[in-house]
C-alpha positions as CSV (number, residue, x, y, z in Angstrom):
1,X,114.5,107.5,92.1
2,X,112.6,104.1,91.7
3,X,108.6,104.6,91.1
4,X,107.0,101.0,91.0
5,X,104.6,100.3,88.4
6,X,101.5,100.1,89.7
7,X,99.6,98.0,87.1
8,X,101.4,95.7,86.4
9,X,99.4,92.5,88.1
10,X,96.3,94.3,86.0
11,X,98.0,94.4,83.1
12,X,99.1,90.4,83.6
13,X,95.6,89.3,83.9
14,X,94.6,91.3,81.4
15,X,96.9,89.7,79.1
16,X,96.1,86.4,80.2
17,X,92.7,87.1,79.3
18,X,92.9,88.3,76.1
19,X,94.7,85.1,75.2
20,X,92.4,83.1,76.4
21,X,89.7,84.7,74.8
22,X,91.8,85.0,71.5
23,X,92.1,80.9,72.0
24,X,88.7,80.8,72.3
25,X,87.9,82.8,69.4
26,X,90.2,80.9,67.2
27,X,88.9,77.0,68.4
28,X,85.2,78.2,68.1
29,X,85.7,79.2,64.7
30,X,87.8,76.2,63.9
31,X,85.5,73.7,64.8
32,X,82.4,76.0,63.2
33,X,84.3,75.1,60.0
34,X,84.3,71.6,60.9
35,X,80.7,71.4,61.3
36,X,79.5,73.3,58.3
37,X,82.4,71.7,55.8
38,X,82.5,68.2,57.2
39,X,78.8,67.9,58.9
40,X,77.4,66.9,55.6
41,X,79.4,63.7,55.1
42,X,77.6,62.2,58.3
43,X,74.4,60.4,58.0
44,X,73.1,61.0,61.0
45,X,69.2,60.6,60.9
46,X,66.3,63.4,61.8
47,X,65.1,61.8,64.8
48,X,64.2,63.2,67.8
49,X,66.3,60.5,70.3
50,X,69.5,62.0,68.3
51,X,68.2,66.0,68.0
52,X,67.3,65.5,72.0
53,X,71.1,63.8,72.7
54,X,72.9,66.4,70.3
55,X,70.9,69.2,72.5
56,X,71.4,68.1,75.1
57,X,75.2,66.8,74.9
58,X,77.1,70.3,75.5
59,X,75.0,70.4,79.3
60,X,76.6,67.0,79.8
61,X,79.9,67.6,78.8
62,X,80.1,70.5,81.1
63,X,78.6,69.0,83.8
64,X,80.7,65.9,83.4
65,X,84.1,68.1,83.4
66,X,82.8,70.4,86.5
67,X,81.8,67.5,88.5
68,X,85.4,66.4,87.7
69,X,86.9,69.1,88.6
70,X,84.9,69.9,92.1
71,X,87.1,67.4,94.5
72,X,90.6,69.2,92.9
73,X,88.7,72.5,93.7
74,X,87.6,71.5,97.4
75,X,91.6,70.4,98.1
76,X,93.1,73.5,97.8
């Protein structure tokens, strides 16, 4: 007799997820290694218009790429 699995969409987003996350792991620490081998070739200088723009760039990224992505969301 036949007994379905009954995890098995669980277990496919779970997996999913773990790759993502295992992705995300592996670029985060990539480009940390960027930054602390290569960020001290760049003469970039202590002011506070480039500390306030490299604070505040991440929020604009994000913002930029959501704000992107909102009309493809409201479609579907």
């Amino acid at each position: 007799m036949y007994a379905p699995q009954k995890n098995v969409y669980f277990r496919t987003v779970m997996e999913n997820q773990l790759g993502f996350l295992l992705k995300l792991l592996l670029l985060s620490a990539l480009l940390s290694l960027l930054i602390k081998y290569s960020g001290a070739f760049l003469t970039i200088p202590a002011t506070a218009t480039n500390a306030t723009f490299i604070v505040l760039l991440p929020t604009l990224v994000m913002i930029a790429v959501l704000l992107w992505r909102l009309p493809k969301q409201e479609q579907s």
